[in-house]
Structure formats: C-alpha cells, structure tokens
Steps between C-alpha positions, in 0.01 A plus 500: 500500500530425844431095443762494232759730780434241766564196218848663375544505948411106559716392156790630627423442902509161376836498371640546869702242661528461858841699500332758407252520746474825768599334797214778654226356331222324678498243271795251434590163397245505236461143321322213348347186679412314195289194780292711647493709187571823586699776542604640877711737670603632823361747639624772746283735645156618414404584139209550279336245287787315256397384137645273318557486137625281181641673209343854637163345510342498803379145640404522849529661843730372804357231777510466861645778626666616163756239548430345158306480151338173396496398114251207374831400260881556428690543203715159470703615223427884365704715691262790619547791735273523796515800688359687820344832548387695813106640490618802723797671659841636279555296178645159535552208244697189510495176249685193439505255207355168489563213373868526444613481136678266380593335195422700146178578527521491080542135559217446705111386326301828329138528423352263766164502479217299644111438394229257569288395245258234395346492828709201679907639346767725607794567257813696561752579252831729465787569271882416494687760674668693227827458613457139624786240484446258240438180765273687684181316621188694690245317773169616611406465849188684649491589909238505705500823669388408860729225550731614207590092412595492132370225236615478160360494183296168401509543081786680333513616155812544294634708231651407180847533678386269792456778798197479678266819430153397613330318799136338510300447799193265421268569807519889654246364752737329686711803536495790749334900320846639580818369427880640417622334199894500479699375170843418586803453255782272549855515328859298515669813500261797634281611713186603416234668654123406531188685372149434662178694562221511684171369375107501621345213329176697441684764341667364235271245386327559113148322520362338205231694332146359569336243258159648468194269507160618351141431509316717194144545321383777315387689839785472674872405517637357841908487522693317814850432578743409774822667604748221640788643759653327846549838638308709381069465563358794357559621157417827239397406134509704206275285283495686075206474351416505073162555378473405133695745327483765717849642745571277743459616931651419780318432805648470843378268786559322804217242453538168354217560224375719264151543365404661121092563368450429133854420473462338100886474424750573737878443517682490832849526659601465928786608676540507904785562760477510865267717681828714644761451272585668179563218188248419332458115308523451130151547307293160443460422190227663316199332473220564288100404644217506254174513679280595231457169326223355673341510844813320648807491281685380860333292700668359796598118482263404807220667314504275196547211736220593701286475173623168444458393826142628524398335107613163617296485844208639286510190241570285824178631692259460140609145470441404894124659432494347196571155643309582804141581302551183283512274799232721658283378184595149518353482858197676427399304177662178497512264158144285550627084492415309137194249658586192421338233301546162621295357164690758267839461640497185527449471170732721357772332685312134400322514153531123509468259810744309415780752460407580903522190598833447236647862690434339893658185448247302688296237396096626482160434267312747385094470561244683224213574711170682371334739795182691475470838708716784573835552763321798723559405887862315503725294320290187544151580507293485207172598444249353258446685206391456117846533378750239427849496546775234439794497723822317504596418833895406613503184773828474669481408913210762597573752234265670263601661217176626249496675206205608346430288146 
C-alpha cells in the first residue's frame, strides 16, 4: 500500500512545471542534460539522500554531493516522467518531462522490436504509425551510447506499399553489446515523432538449437554438441530424451555432452539459451540413434579410415618381406652355370663343317685327323691309349676348331 501511495505521489510530482515550484524548496531548477546524460538540480541547503525516478520506478541514487543522478541512457523520443524523492526529512517531490512531445505520436513507428539470430544477424522491424500520412517514409539509425554518433541502417526491407519496415545487420560482431536504436519518420506536411529503444545484444539474441553429434554401440550412447553465441560463453541445455516407446524426459545440463548405458533406441531433441537470460532456442530436430544393430552402428569417420589406413601398410609391409626373403634365397643358393661343351656345342651350332665355315665368311679347310688316347690334362695333351678317335680339325691362321667324328 505504501509503494503504490508513494507511486500515485511521483506521477503527479512529475506533472509540475517550474512555475509551480515552492520558491522554499531546497531543490530548484530541476532539468535534463541529455550530454552528460543526466538529470541535475540545484541545490540549497543541506538535505537527505535524493532519488531519482522514471515513470515512479526507482533507477538510482544522487552523485557527488547530491547534486545529480546519472542514467546509462535517455529516452530520444518517448516522453517519460523522471522524478525526485527525498530519503528523509518532510515529504518532497518534484518531476519534469522529457523528451518534449512533438508531432502525433499516432504518426510515429509502433511495435519496434529488435533480435539477433543466426549467430552473425541483427534484425529490427516496426509498424506504420496508425495515423501516418500517406508519403511517410521511416529510417533506422542505431547510436552508440558512449559517444552517442548515429549510423543508419545498411539493408532495408519494404512493404507492399513501399515504406521501409525492417533493417538487417549482417555482422553483430562489429557492433558495440549496447546500443539505442531510433526509427525516425519523415513527412511533406507533418511532423512526426521518433520511436527507439534500448537494446543489450546478449539479451535479445535467439540461439540456434544445437546439432547433436553421436558416437553409439550397444553399451553405451555418447551425445555432443556446440552452442554458438558472440556474447554469450556459457550456456543451459534442456536436451529430451525418447526411449523406444516409452514417455519422453527432459534432462537439464550445463555440459556439452551427455552419456546413456544400454541405450538400444533412443530419440533426442536440444534446446539452450544463455546461462543468465530467460529465452530459450527452438528444439533441434529430433533425431532418432539405433545402437543396437551391431557392435558399432556409428562409428566415427577417422575410425574407418584408420582401418584403411592400417590394411594398406599391412599388405605394403608382407610384400617388402616377401620381396626381401626371395632375394635373401637368391643369395644364399644361387642358379649353378650349364658347363659347357666345347665338342657338343660346337656341334649343335655346326652339324656340318662346311656350314661353319659357310656362317664365318672366311676362307678355311677342314683336316680329318684320327687320334688314339684320351683329353685328361688340357686341351692339347693326349695320352696314348687303346681307343681310337677321328677328329676333324678347322685350319684358319693358328686356329683350331675339332669336333669329335
């Protein structure tokens, strides 16, 4: 009771204009210093703490000295009432409006709303102003809050009456986490007023539900995945889990894995959202792991190539000691030589003496000699013996052909 008394007390505190201020108050001159972003007074005499508020809602306490209450961001176009309070001492309010109002505020964009999704992409959109002129137009332009520079919108999207309702950003990295985003409307023949809002990248982005990756057997089922985010690093998972036809359970994590025994046949669903904030992703899309058909329905790709890898240095190795033994062999028993018979060979190559001598091309005469005694101690000693033997012998310029006969 007494938070909603001092509420109806600040809403219409803030209604006061500076004519209507008690010129005995210790506080005067109360206003808006939209640079330095804040709101000051001046102060005369001592007084308790002072704080400040924005639509009744209390936002902070007063600085140095209680000369002055610091906001992190202004309202560029909502006209809000911000207010001042004193901790102690008799009752005292005073408020003033800010921004000032101007235009139809009917005219102005409705229903802006910003998101980041897909990882890398921020998207705005917004409405036509109800009341709008018919040539209106609306621009986007975001503001970096320290150095409040604007920059406008780098991808538009139009309507099917050809007024811009949408802005794409392609890379939220190369933005700053907080930013003011204003829409402003133009017109020949009004005025109208801007909408914007205040956004924390990490707060309104919508992850993408984890793809699950799985390793399975009949023992065990092993499930990984990877949450994706440029602001936010640590993530809760609510990861639904089917077995065969039984009711499906929900399990919640913060690890990046999940481990089943005996799982057979399992179907399974992910959803995350940052560690701190409240939305949660869509659901994955189901997928459905049968680990009871063999001893590895899913092996891993570097597995099987392992196996290949491992079959072909195998058949490598058995043909090097293959090759190896066979030479090993060759050394150790060599192929014994043909001896060769000068009589025989000679006369296979020679059955006549005349072909030889045709086949040299020289002239030569052919001698039939008769020897008695055996060849036993060179090629031209003889020694005496009871056999016979008749010989042709081959004359040409101290050559000696014989064959036996």
């Amino acid at each position: 009771m007494a938070l909603l008394w001092l509420a109806v007390l600040l809403t219409s505190a803030s209604r006061l204009s500076q004519s209507q201020e008690d010129p005995n108050s210790p506080i005067k001159n109360l206003r808006i210093e939209p640079v330095e972003r804040r709101l000051t007074w001046d102060l005369h005499g001592n007084v308790s703490e002072i704080m400040c508020f924005i639509n009744s809602k209390f936002i902070t306490k007063a600085v140095n000295n209680n000369h002055y209450c610091q906001f992190h961001v202004l309202p560029s176009c909502e006209v809000k009432n911000f207010s001042i309070s004193l901790t102690k001492g008799p009752p005292f309010l005073m408020g003033i409006q800010y921004p000032l109002r101007e235009g139809n505020p009917a005219a102005a964009a409705r229903g802006l709303d910003c998101w980041v999704h897909d990882v890398d992409f921020l998207t705005c959109s917004w409405e036509v102003g109800r009341e709008a002129p018919r040539d209106i137009q609306y621009h986007l332009y975001w503001q970096e809050l320290r150095t409040q520079r604007e920059y406008e919108c780098p991808n538009y999207e139009m309507d099917n009456r050809g007024k811009l309702v949408r802005c794409h950003f392609n890379d939220v990295s190369k933005l700053p986490k907080h930013l003011q985003i204003l829409v402003r409307g133009t017109s020949q023949g009004a005025r109208i007023p801007c909408s914007d809002c205040t956004v924390e990248l990490s707060e309104i982005e919508i992850l993408n539900p984890p793809n699950i990756t799985a390793t399975c057997n009949k023992s065990y089922l092993m499930m990984e995945w990877e949450a994706s985010s440029h602001f936010n690093n640590r993530f809760e998972y609510e990861l639904q889990l089917q077995k065969g036809s039984d009711p499906a359970y929900t399990e919640k994590l913060q690890e990046k894995f999940f481990e089943l025994h005996n799982p057979r046949n399992y179907v399974a669903r992910l959803r995350a959202k940052g560690f701190y904030r409240k939305s949660w992703s869509e659901w994955s899309v189901p997928q459905r792991f049968a680990c009871d058909v063999g001893e590895d329905s899913r092996r891993p790709d570097w597995l099987l190539s392992a196996l290949v890898l491992l079959a072909t240095l195998l058949v490598l190795g058995l043909v090097i000691v293959l090759c190896g033994r066979y030479s090993v062999l060759q050394k150790l028993f060599p192929p014994i030589p043909r001896m060769k018979d000068p009589i025989t060979d000679n006369l296979q190559s020679s059955k006549w003496p005349g072909r030889a001598a045709e086949q040299a091309g020289r002239t030569a005469q052919w001698r039939r000699c008769r020897f008695w005694g055996r060849h036993d101690e060179g090629p031209e000693t003889f020694s005496a013996g009871p056999d016979a033997h008749t010989a042709w012998l081959w004359l040409d310029r101290g050559t000696t052909i014989w064959g036996a006969g």
